[in-house]
C-alpha positions, 0 to 999 in steps of 0.5 A, a space after each residue: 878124544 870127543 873130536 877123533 872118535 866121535 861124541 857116542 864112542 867116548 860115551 861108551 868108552 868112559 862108561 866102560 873106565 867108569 864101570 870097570 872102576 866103580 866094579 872093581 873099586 879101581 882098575 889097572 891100565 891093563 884092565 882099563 884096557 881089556 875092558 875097552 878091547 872086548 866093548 871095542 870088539 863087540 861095538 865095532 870100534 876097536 880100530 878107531 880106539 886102536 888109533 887113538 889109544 896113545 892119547 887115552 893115558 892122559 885122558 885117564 890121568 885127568 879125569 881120574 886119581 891115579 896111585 903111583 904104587 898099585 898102578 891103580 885108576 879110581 874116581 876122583 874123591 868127592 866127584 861123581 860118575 859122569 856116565 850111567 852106571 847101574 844104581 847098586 854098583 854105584 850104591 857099592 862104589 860110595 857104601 865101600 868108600 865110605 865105611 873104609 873112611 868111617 874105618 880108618 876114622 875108628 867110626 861105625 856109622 848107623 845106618 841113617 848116617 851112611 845114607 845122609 852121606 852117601 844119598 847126595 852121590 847118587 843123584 844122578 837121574 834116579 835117587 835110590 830107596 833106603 831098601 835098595 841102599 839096605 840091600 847093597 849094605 847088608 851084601 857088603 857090611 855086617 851088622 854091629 850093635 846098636 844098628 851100626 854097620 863095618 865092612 866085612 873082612 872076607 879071606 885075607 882082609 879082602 873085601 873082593 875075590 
């Protein structure tokens, strides 16, 4: 991809797959898609993806886990964006996978212990501070006894609209 859009196109283009998955927790090809259609009009490289784009679905199948049933794109487990994406929706990305993993494991960590696990996955440029993470967590979790935390079940037990 590098060698036919050029080095700053595929920047913008896996920062675009990076930031429409760690928004929406994972993405549709249909979304990824979109996505790249609007930042490739608004950039003026739509043409060049347009030509390239049969070569995309491998790159995504590559770089990201793919689940055969929702047709749905995420981030690898256990790796990190490769791209900048904004510090408290990658702060959300890692809070929601961690507390759904603490949930299936029967667990509501404290607040100290999503913070241990989640504080190495940030470390890309800027490490957060433990009133950003707060912030980020009190949006997207509920406060249970003794300063444990579980995700909040919104509507019909989704987390997002």
């Amino acid at each position: 991809m590098k060698a036919h859009l050029g080095m700053d196109i595929t920047e913008v283009v896996m920062q675009t797959i990076e930031g429409i998955i760690a928004k929406n927790e994972g993405a549709t090809l249909e979304q990824i898609n979109d996505e790249l259609i609007i930042k490739g009009l608004e950039l003026g490289f739509l043409d060049l993806l347009k030509k390239e784009y049969s070569g995309l679905t491998p790159i995504l199948l590559d770089k990201l886990d793919y689940n055969d049933k929702t047709e749905i794109f995420t981030k690898k487990k256990n790796k990190k964006f490769t791209t900048h994406i904004d510090i408290k929706l990658r702060i959300r990305h890692y809070l929601i996978s961690y507390l759904r993993r603490m949930e299936r494991e029967k667990t509501h960590p404290n607040f100290d212990d999503i913070t241990l696990n989640i504080i190495p996955l940030l470390k890309n440029g800027i490490t957060p501070e433990n009133q950003t993470i707060l912030t980020v967590l009190e949006d997207i979790a509920e406060h249970i006894g003794n300063n444990s935390w579980k995700l909040k079940v919104i509507g019909q037990g989704k987390l997002f609209d």
